[in-house]
VOVOBA-963264 format. One record per residue (C-alpha): residue in one letter; x, y, z. Coordinates in steps of 0.5 Angstrom, whole numbers, padded with zeros to 4 digits. Each point is the difference from the previous one (the first is absolute). Example, Ala and Ser with C-alpha at 12.3 -4.5 7.8 and 13.67 -1.06 7.14 Angstrom:
BEGIN
  residuo     c1     c2     c3
        a   0025  -0009   0016
        s   0002   0007  -0002
! end
This chain:
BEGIN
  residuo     c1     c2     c3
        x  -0068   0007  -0015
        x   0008   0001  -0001
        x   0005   0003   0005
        x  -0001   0006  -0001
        x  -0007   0000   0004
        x   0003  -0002   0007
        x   0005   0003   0005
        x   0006  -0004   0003
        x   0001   0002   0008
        x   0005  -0003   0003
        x   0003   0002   0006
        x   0006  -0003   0003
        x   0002  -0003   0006
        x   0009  -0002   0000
        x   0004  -0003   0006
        x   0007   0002   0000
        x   0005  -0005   0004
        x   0005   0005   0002
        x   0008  -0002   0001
        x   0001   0000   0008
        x   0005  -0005   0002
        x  -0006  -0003   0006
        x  -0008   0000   0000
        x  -0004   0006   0002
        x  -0002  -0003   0008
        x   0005  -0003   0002
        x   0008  -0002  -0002
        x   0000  -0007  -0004
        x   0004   0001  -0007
        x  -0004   0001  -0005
        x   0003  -0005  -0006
        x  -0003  -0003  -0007
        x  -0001  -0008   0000
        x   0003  -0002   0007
        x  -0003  -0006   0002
        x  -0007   0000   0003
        x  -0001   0003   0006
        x   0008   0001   0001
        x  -0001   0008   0002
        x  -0005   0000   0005
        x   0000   0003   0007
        x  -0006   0000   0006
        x  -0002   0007  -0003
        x  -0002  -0002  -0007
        x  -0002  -0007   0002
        x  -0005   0004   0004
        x   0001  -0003   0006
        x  -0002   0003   0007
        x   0003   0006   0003
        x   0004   0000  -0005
        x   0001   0007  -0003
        x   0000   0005  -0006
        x   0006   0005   0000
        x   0000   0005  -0007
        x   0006   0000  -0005
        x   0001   0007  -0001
        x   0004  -0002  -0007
        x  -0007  -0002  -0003
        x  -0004   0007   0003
        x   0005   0004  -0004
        x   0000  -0006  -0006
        x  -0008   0003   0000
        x   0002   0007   0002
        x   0005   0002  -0006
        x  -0004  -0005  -0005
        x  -0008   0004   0003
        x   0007   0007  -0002
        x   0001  -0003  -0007
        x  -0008   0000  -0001
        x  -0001   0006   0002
        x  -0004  -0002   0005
        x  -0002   0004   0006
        x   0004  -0003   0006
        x  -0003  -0001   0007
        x   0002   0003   0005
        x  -0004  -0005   0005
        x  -0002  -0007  -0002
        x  -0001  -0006   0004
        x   0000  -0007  -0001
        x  -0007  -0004   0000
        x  -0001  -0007   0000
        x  -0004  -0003  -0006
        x  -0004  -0008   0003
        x   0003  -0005  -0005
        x  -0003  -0007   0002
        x   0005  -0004  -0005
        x   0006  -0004   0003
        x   0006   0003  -0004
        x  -0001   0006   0006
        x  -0001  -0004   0006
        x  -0002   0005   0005
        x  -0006   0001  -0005
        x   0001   0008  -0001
        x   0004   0004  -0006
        x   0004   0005   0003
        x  -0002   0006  -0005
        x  -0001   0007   0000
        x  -0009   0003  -0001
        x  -0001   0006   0001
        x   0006   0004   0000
        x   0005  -0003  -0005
        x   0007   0003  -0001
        x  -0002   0004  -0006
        x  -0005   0002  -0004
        x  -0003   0004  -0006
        x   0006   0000  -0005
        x   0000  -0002  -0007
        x   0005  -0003  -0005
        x   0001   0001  -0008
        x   0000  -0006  -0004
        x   0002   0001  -0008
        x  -0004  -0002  -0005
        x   0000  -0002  -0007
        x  -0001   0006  -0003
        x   0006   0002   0004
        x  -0004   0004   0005
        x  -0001  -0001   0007
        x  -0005   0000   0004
        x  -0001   0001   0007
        x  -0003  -0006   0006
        x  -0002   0003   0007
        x   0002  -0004   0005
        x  -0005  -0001   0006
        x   0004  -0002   0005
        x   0007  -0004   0002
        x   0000  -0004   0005
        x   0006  -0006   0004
        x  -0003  -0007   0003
        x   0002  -0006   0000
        x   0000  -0006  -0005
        x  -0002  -0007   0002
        x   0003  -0007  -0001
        x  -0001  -0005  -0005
        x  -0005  -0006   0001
        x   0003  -0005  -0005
        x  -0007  -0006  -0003
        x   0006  -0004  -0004
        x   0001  -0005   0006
        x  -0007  -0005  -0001
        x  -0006   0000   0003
        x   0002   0006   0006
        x   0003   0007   0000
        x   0007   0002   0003
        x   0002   0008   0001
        x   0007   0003  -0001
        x   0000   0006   0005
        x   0007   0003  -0003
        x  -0004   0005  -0003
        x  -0004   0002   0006
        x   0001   0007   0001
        x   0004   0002  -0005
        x  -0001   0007  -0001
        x  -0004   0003  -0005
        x  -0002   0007  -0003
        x  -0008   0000  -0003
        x  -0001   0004  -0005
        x  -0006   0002  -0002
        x  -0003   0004  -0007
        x  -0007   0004  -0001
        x  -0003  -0003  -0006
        x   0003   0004  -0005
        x   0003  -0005  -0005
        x  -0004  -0001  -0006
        x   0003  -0007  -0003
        x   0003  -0005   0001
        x   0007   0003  -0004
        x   0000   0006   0005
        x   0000  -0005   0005
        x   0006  -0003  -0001
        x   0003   0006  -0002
        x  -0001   0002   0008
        x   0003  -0007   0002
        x   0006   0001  -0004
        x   0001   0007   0003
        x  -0002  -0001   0006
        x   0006  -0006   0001
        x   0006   0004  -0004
        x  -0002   0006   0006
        x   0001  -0004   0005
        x   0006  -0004  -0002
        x   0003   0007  -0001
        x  -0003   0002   0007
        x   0005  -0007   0002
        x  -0006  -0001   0005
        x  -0002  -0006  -0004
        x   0003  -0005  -0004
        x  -0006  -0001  -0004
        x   0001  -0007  -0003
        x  -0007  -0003  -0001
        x   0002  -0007  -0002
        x   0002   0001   0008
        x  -0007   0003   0002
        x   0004   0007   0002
        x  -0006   0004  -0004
        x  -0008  -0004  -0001
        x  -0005   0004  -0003
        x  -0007   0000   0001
        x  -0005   0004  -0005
        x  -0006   0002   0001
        x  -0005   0000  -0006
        x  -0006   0002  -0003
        x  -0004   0004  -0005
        x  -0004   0006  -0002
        x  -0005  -0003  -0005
        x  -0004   0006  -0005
        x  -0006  -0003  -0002
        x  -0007   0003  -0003
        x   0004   0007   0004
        x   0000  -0002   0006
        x   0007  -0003   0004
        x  -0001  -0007   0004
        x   0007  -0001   0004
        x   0001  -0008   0001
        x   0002  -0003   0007
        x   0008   0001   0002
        x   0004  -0006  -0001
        x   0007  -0001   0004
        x   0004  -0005  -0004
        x   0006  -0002   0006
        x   0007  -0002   0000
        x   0002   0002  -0006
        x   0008   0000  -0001
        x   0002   0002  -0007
        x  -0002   0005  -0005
        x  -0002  -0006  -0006
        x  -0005  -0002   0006
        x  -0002   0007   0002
        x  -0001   0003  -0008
        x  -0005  -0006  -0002
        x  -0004  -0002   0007
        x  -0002   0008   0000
        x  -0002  -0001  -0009
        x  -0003  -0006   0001
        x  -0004   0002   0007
        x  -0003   0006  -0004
        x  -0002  -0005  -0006
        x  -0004  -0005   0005
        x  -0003   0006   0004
        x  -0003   0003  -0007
        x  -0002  -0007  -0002
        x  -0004  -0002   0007
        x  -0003   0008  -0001
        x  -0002  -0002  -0007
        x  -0003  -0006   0003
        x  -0003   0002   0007
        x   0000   0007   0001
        x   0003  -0001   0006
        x   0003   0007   0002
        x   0003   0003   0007
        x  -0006   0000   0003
        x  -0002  -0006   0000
        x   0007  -0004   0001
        x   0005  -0001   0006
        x   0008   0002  -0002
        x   0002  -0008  -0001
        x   0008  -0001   0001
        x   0002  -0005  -0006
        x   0007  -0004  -0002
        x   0004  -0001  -0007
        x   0001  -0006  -0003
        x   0006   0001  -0004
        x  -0001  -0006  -0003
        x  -0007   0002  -0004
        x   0002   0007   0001
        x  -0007   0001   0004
        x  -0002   0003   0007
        x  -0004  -0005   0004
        x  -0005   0002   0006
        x   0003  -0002   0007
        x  -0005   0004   0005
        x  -0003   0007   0000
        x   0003   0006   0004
        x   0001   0002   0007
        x  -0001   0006   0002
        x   0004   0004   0005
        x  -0004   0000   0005
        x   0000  -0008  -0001
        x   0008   0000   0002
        x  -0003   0004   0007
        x   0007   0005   0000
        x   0002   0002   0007
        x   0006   0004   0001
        x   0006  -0005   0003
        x   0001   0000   0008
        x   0007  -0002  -0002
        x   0004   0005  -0003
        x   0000   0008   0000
        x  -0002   0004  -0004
        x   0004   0003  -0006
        x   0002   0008   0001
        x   0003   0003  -0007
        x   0004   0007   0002
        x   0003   0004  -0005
        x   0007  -0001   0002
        x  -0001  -0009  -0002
        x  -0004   0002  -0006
        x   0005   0005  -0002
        x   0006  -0006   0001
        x  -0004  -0005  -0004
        x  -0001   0005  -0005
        x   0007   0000  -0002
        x   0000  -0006  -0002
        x  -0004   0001  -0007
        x   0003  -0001  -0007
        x  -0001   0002  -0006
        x  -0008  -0004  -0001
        x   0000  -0005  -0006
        x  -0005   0004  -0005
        x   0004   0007   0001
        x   0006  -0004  -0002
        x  -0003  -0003  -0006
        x  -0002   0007  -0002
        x   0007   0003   0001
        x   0003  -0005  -0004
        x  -0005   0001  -0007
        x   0001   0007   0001
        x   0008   0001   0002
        x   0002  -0006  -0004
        x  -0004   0000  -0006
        x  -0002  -0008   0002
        x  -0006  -0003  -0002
        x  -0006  -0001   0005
        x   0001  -0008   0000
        x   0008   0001   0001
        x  -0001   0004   0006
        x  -0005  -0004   0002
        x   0004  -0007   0001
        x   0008   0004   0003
        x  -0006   0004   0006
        x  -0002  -0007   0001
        x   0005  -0001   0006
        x   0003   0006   0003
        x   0008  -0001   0000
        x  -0001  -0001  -0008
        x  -0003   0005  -0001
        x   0006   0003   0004
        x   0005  -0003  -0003
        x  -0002   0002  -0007
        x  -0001   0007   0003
        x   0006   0000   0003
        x   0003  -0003  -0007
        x  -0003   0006  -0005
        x   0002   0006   0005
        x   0009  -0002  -0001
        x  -0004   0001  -0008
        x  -0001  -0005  -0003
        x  -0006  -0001  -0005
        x  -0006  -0002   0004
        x  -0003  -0005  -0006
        x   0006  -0003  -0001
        x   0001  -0001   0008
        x  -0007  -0002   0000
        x   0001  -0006  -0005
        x   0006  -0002   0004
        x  -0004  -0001   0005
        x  -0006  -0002  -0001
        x   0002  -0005  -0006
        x   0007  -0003   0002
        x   0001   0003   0008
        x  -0009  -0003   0002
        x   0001  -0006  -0003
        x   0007  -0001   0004
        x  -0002   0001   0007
        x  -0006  -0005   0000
        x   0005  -0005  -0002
        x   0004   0002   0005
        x  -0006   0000   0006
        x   0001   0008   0001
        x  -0002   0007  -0002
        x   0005   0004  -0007
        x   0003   0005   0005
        x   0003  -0006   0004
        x   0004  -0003  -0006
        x   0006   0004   0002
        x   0001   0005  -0006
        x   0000   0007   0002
        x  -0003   0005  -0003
        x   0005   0004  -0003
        x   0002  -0007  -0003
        x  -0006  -0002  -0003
        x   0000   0007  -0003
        x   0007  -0001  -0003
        x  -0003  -0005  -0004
        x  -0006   0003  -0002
        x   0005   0006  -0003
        x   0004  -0006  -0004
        x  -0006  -0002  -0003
        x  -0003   0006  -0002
        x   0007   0003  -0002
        x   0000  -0006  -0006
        x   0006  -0004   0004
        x  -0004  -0007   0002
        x  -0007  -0001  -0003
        x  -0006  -0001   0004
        x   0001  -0008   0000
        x   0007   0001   0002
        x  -0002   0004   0006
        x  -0004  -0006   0003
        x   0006  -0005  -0001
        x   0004   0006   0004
        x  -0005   0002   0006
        x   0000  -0008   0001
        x   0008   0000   0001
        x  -0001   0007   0004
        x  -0003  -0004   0005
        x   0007  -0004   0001
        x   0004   0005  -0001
        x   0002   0007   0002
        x   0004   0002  -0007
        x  -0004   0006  -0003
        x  -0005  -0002  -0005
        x   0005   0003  -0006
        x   0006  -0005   0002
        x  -0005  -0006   0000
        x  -0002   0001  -0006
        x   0006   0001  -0003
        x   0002  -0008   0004
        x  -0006  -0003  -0003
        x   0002   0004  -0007
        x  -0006   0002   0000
        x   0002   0008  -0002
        x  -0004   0002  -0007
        x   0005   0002  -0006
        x  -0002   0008  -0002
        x   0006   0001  -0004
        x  -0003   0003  -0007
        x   0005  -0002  -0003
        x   0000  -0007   0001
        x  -0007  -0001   0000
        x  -0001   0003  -0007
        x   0004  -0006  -0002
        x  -0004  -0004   0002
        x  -0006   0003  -0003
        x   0003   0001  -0007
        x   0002  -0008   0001
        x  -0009  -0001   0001
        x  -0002   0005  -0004
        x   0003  -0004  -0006
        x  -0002  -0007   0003
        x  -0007   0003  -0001
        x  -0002   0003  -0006
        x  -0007  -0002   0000
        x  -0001   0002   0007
        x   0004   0007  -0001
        x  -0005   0001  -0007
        x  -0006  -0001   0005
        x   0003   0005   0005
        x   0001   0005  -0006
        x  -0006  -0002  -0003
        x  -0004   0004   0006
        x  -0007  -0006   0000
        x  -0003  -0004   0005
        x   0007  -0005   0000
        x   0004   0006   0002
        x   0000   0000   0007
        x   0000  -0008  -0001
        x   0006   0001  -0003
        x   0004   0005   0004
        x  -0002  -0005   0006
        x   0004  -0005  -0003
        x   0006   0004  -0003
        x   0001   0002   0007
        x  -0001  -0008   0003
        x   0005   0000  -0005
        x   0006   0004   0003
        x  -0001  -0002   0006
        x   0001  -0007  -0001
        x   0006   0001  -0004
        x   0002   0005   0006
        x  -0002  -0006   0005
        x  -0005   0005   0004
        x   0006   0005   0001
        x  -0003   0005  -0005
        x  -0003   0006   0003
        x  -0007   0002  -0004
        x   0000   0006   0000
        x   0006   0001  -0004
        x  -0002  -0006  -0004
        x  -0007   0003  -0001
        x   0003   0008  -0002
        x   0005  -0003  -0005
        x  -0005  -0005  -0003
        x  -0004   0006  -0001
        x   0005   0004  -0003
        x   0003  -0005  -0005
        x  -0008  -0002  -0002
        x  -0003   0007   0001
        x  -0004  -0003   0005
! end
């Protein structure tokens, strides 16, 4: 059978850390890479009369995202406790949200290959606490780190309406750009800010019935590269042990299995809980949460512009192609900056060039974001305006955004220092043209001659003229009188 005989289901499961300065219960800071067990109180050590007090930052961290996914947004909802018997939450339950998530019933759109979008349903939002960290790399014993403990985290839950493993990885991506547009998380997986966890099963045809295999959740994933081929590789090991077995939804428990990024295959842990294996009961220790209009409607003015809009406008308003879009909306300043550069203007492709190819490369030298290297807008678009204009070549205009990032002269004046400004006097270039012209009588009979060495050889004729111009020459002058002297 080929793959065009089975389905591919996959709803997915995404944890958000979220960017509050202290942990979801209780004050400890929240901080990446301390010493073990450095930002613990008696509240997330889980001791006893210790108590829980909510952050209010991280409820409205998941009220504008639940906004921003355009989800309903609960006027009521509670805090339940979830019974998590493992020693990275000592007091042995997960405070968690049950029945009455923060959001529910949204979508969001994901774009696809084809350049269409498609539309995910969203199932529910909700906040609850992480774990710690139990750590198997000191011998015979395990220790746990409960730094961790308590951060808070925003799940995320899809209805299965992702068809393979690319639209999966398209939902990660995008669901990471708007949370860090939404500034409510920093989302930096290699820092376990987002995981994500798939779930995966197939709708096989056969003899003109369909059989559904048993769901299978694949856990703890941090990376697109992980989640794109741990889905793909799931959905070929279902369909092999159908075509082995016959196993089908029926005759299967929903199984949680591990990726080994090594082999780059899934392996069995354990066979899934159900809900009511957790035995949720609401939290006698914290108040219920009360959304009226008037904090919803705050909290509201804090959306932005969401990235696949922004994407979009860009294409269409700035005539950029999809994947040039795609990379300046990857970060939200960026995509500012060159906004705010293209309107004083400015060509947008050629600010786009500047930025994605000289200003990108810069900043993750210098540890930081385009927008934070110091050339304001109205900078960056006089440099792209000297470029356009023929004054300094592109590769010209590299070596002066590297110097504006040191200086505060205009971009004209920097290239003038560096004696970096292209000659366009015709005058001046036409001699150089005639003295090449006769240096090359056999490339000048193959432009004329119009066959297949033509372009070749008008090429050379051109490297020609800016070496003797020592790269000063401007092109489009060389071009146009090249192509008036030798009827090009």
């Amino acid at each position: 059978m080929t793959d065009s005989d089975y389905k591919i289901i996959v709803g997915l499961e995404i944890h958000v850390q979220l960017a509050t300065r202290t942990k979801m219960f209780c004050g400890c800071e929240l901080a990446f890479a301390e010493d073990p067990n450095s930002r613990v109180c008696p509240t997330c050590l889980g001791l006893p009369g210790a108590l829980p007090v909510m952050n209010a930052q991280a409820v409205e961290f998941a009220i504008l995202t639940a906004t921003a996914l355009n989800c309903k947004i609960a006027e009521f909802t509670k805090w339940d406790r979830k019974s998590y018997y493992y020693p990275d939450l000592p007091k042995n339950y997960q405070i968690s949200q049950y029945d009455l998530p923060i959001g529910s019933n949204g979508f969001i759109e994901i774009p696809l290959s084809d350049g269409q979008t498609k539309k995910i349903r969203i199932l529910r939002v909700h906040l609850e606490e992480d774990a710690g960290k139990n750590v198997h790399t000191s011998g015979n014993f395990s220790q746990v780190d409960l730094n961790r403990a308590g951060t808070p985290l925003l799940e995320i839950v899809t209805e299965p309406d992702m068809n393979s493993a690319e639209e999966v990885r398209a939902l990660a991506i995008e669901l990471q750009r708007i949370v860090r547009f939404l500034g409510v998380s920093q989302a930096d997986m290699q820092k376990g800010h987002m995981r994500f966890e798939p779930n995966v099963n197939l709708h096989i045809e056969r003899g003109g019935s369909t059989s559904k295999t048993p769901i299978t959740e694949v856990k703890n994933l941090n990376s697109f590269k992980a989640l794109e081929k741990s889905v793909a590789f799931e959905a070929v090991r279902q369909f092999d042990e159908f075509l082995d077995t016959g196993i089908c939804l029926q005759s299967g428990n929903k199984k949680t299995f591990g990726w080994d990024d090594v082999k780059e295959v899934t392996v069995l842990q354990r066979e899934k809980e159900e809900a009511h294996d957790y035995r949720y009961f609401p939290d006698p220790d914290l108040v219920p949460v009360v959304v009226n209009e008037e904090w919803l409607e705050r909290i509201k003015t804090k959306l932005c512009e969401l990235p696949l809009k922004m994407q979009s406008r860009f294409i269409s308003e700035y005539g950029l192609s999809d994947y040039d879009a795609g990379v300046l909306t990857t970060d939200k300043e960026m995509a500012k900056y060159f906004d705010d550069t293209v309107k004083t203007g400015a060509d947008a492709k050629r600010v786009c060039n500047l930025i994605t190819q000289t200003g990108i490369k810069i900043a993750n030298e210098k540890g930081c974001g385009v927008a934070q290297l110091g050339i304001e807008p109205t900078r960056l678009a006089a440099l792209a305006k000297i470029t356009d204009d023929g004054k300094i070549s592109a590769t010209a205009a590299v070596t002066v955004f590297e110097k504006m990032l040191e200086s505060k002269d205009s971009p004209d004046k920097i290239a003038q220092q560096l004696d970096l400004l292209q000659r366009s006097d015709e005058g001046e270039l036409e001699k150089i043209v005639d003295e090449v012209i006769t240096a090359n009588a056999q490339a000048v009979e193959d432009v004329k001659s119009g066959g297949k060495k033509s372009k070749k050889a008008h090429g050379f004729l051109m490297g020609q003229v800016m070496q003797k111009s020592k790269g000063k020459a401007n092109p489009q002058i060389v071009a146009k009188i090249l192509g008036s002297k030798l009827g090009s």
